[in-house]
C-alpha positions as CSV (number, residue, x, y, z in Angstrom):
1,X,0.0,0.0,0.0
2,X,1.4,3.4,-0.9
3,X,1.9,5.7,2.0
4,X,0.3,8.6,1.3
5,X,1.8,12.7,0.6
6,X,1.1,15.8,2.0
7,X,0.9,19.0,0.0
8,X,1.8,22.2,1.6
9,X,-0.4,25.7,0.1
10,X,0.0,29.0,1.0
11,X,1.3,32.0,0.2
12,X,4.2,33.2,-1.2
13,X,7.2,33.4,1.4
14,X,4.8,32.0,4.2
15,X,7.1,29.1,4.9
16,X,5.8,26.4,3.6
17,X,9.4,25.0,2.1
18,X,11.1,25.4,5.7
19,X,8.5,23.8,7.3
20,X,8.3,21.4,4.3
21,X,11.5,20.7,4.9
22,X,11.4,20.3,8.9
23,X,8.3,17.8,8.4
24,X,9.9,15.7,5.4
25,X,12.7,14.9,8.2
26,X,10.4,14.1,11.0
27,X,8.1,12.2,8.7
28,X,11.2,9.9,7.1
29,X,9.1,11.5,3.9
30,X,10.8,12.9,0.4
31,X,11.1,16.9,0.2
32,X,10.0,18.8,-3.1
33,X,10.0,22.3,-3.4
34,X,7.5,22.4,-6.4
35,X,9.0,25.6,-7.6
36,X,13.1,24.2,-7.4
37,X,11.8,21.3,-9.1
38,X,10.0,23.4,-11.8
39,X,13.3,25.1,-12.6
40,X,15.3,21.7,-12.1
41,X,12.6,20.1,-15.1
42,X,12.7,23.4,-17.3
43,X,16.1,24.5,-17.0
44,X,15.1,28.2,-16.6
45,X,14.5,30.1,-13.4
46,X,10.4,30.5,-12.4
47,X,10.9,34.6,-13.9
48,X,12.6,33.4,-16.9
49,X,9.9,31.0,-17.4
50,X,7.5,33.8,-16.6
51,X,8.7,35.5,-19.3
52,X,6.5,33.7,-21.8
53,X,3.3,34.1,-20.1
54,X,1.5,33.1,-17.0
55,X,-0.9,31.0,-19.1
56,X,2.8,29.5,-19.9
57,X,3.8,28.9,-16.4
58,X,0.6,27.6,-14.9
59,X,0.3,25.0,-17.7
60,X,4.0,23.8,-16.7
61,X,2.7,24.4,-12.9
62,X,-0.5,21.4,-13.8
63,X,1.9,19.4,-15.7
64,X,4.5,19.1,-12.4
65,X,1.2,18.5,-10.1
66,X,0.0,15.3,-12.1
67,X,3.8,14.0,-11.9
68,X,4.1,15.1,-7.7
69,X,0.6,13.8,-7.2
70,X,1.5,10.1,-8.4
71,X,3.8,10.3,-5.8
72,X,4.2,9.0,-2.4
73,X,5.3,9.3,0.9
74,X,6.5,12.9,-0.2
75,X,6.4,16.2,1.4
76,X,5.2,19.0,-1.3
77,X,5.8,22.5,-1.2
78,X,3.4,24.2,-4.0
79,X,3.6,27.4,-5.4
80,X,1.9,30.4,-4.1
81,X,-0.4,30.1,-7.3
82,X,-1.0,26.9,-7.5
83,X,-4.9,27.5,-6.5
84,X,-5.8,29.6,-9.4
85,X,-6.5,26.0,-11.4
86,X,-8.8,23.9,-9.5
87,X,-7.4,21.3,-11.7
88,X,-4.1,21.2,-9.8
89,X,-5.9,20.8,-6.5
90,X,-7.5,17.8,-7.8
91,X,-3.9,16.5,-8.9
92,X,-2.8,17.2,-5.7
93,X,-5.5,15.1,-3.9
94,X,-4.5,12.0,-5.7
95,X,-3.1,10.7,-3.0
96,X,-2.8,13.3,-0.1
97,X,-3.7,12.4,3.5
């Protein structure tokens, strides 16, 4: 049985990679920084991807939460936007506690 994730939403610079981080190592659990790992994927900074368009970014953004909601046992820090689709909630819920 997969263990399930928990996903981490807020706003912007409210903390949710430090305490993402804190939890992952209390937890035994992975760590992403949804952001880090959209820069990691792109190779291009979050502005830089910015740059073409928010549409741009937020269809990157729902790509990344189908991929982090498959997984488990993972702590996930989303973006501060990641609300503005339901659809990336939805992803997100896959298999959240």
């Amino acid at each position: 049985m997969n263990e399930k994730s928990i996903t981490l939403i807020g706003l912007p610079g409210c903390g949710k990679s430090t305490i993402g981080d804190l939890l992952s190592k209390k937890l035994n659990y992975a760590f992403i920084d949804m952001d880090n790992y959209i820069e990691e994927e792109q190779g291009k900074t979050i502005i830089e991807i910015f740059k073409n368009g928010e549409d741009y970014f937020r269809t990157i953004e729902t790509e990344t939460c189908k991929v982090l909601g498959q997984k488990s046992k993972t702590i996930i820090s989303s973006g501060g936007g990641v609300i503005k689709k339901a659809i990336n909630i939805d992803l997100l819920k896959e298999i959240q506690l």
